[in-house]
N, C-alpha and C positions, 0 to 999 in steps of 0.2 A: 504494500500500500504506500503510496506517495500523500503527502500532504501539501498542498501549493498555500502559500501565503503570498501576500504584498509585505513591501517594507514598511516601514512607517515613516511619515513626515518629521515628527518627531524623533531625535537621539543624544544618544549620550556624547557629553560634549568633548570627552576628551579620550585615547585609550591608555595602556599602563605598560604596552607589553612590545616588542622588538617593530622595525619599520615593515613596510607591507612587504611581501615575498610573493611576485604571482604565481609565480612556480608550483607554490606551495597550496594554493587554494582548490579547492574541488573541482572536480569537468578541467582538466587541465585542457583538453580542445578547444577552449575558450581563452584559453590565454591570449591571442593575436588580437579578437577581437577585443578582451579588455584591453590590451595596449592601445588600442586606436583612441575607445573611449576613455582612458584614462589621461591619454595625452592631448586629445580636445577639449577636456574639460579644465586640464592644469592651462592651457592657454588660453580658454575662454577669461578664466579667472585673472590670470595675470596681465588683461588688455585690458579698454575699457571700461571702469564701473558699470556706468550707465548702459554700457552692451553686455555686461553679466547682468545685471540685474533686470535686462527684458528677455534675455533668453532662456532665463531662469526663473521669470514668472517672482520675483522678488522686489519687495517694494524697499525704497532708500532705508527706511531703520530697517532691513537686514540683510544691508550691506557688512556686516561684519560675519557673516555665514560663508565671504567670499573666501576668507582667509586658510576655513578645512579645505576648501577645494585646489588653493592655492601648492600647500606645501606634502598631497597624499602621498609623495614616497618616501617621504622622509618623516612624517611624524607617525608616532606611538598607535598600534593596534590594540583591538578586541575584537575577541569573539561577536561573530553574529546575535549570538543567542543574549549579548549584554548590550550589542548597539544601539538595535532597537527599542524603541518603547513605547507608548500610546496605550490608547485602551486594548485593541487589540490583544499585544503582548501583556498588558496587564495580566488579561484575562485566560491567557496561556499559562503565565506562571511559570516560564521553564526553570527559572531556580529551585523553584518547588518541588517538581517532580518528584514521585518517586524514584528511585535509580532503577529499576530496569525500565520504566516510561520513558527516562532521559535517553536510555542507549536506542529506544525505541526512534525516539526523536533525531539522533544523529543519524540513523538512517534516514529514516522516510519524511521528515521536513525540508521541505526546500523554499528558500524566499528567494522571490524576484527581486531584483535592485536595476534600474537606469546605465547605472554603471558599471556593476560587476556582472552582470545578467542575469545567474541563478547561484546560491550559497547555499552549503550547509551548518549548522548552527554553531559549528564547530570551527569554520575557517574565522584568520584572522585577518581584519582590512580597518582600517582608520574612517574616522566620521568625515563624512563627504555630504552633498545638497545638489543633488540630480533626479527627476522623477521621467518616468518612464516615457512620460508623453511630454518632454522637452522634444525643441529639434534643435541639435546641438551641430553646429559647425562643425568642421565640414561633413559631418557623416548624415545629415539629416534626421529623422524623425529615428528613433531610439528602437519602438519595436518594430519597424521593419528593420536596420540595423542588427536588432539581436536574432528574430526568428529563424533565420537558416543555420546558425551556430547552435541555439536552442534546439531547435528540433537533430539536429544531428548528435549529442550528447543525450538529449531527455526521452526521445522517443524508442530508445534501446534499454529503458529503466522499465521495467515490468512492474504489472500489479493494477489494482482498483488505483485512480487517483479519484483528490477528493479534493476539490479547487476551490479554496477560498480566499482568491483573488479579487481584486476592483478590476471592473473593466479595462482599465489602462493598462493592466500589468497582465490583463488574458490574453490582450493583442499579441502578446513578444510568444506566446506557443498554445499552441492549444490541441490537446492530446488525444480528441476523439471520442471516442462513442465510451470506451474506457473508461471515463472522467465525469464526474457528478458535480456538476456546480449548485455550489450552495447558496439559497436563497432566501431572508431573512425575509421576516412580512409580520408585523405586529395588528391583533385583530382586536377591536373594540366595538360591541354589540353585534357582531356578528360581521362586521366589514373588516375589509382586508386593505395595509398599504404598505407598499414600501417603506423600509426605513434604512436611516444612515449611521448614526452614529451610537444607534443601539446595535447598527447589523457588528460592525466590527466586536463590540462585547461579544457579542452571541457566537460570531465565529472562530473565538477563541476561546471560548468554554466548549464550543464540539473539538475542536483539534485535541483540546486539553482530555474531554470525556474519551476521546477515540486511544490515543497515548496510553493514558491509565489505563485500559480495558485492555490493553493486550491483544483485544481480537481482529480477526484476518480476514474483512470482508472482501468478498472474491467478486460481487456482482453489485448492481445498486440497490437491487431490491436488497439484501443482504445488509448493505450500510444504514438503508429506514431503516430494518428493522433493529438493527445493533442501537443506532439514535434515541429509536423512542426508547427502549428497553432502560437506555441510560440514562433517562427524564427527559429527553426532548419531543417535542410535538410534531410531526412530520409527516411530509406528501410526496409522494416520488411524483413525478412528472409523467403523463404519458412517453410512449419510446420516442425517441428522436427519428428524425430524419439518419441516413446513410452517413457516417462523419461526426455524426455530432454527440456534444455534449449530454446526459440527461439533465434533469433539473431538479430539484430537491429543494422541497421548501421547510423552512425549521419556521414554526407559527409561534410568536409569544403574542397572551393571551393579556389583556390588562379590565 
């Protein structure tokens, strides 16, 4: 089983531990491409203010966010599993884990990032400020950029994947009929809506539920059922078209 995450906008601000190594980081097949992007990004930052800060979607007070982007080969790393943070990763808890959940976790989570493409929770890279749907000089729009890398690396990983990615970060790979994207929908009197920043809690209490549980769901219907078992509320999607996705709804009830 794979577990897909987003990064978070939100990170820690600084790391504690040796300068970045690409070498060393997971899907080593990707190393070329993080070079590209790693090296467009150190020069975006080091031109311009005013052209970092609109290709980056950043307003003047956080101009000083330019400066991690500035010096990424040289300053101090952490772990994936510490960079991040937000609700999301609140609500994962990987410090918490239990330890065979955690070893759990260094398998089968993977976060997408802008600029490193895909990690595991275990690699180490310095806080950086790139999101997926930049288009960053000269390489243009980020996930078409990653997707032929992505897919040449991710689509040889077996197993149920379980996508609880934002849109921006499903464009860089999308895994097929395989894949259960998960879908967050808060229901009051009986009406159903999308939501946002309760979806992120929520999908990190299923990553977290899935982790602890141990269990190896092999199909979709498989993962509802493991969900609700685990306290969650849940609707599998009718089948997809040829290619695609299923869909999986986790209903919180208020």
């Amino acid at each position: 089983m794979l577990i897909l995450l987003p990064p978070s906008e939100g990170k820690a601000a600084q790391g504690d531990g040796p300068a970045l190594e690409l070498d060393a980081l997971s899907f080593p097949a990707l190393t070329s491409a993080r070079e590209k992007a790693l090296d467009a990004l150190t020069a975006l930052a080091k031109g311009p203010e005013a052209d970092a800060l609109a290709v980056l979607g950043l307003s003047p007070g956080q101009a000083g966010e330019l400066a991690a982007d500035r010096r990424l080969r040289t300053a101090p790393t952490l772990t994936a599993a510490r960079l991040y943070t937000g609700v999301l990763y609140d609500n994962l808890g990987l410090d918490s884990l239990s330890a065979p959940a955690r070893r759990r976790a260094r398998r089968s989570v993977i976060v997408f990032s802008g600029l490193w493409g895909a990690l595991r929770i275990s690699d180490r890279v310095p806080p950086y400020r790139l999101s997926m749907g930049v288009r960053l000089p000269p390489l243009g729009g980020l996930a078409a950029h990653w997707r032929p890398h992505l897919a040449e690396v991710l689509d040889a990983e077996g197993g149920v994947v379980v996508d609880l990615r934002s849109s921006t970060y499903a464009q860089a790979w999308q895994p097929g009929s395989r894949a259960t994207t998960v879908r967050v929908l808060r229901e009051v009197d009986g009406r159903r809506s999308v939501v946002s920043h309760m979806a992120k809690a929520t999908r990190g209490a299923v990553a977290r539920s899935l982790l602890e549980s141990g269990a190896r769901p092999r199909t979709p219907q498989q993962l509802a059922e493991l969900l609700g078992d685990l306290g969650h509320l849940t609707e599998l999607g009718p089948r997809p078209g040829k290619g695609r996705p299923w869909t999986l709804d986790v209903v919180i009830r208020s």
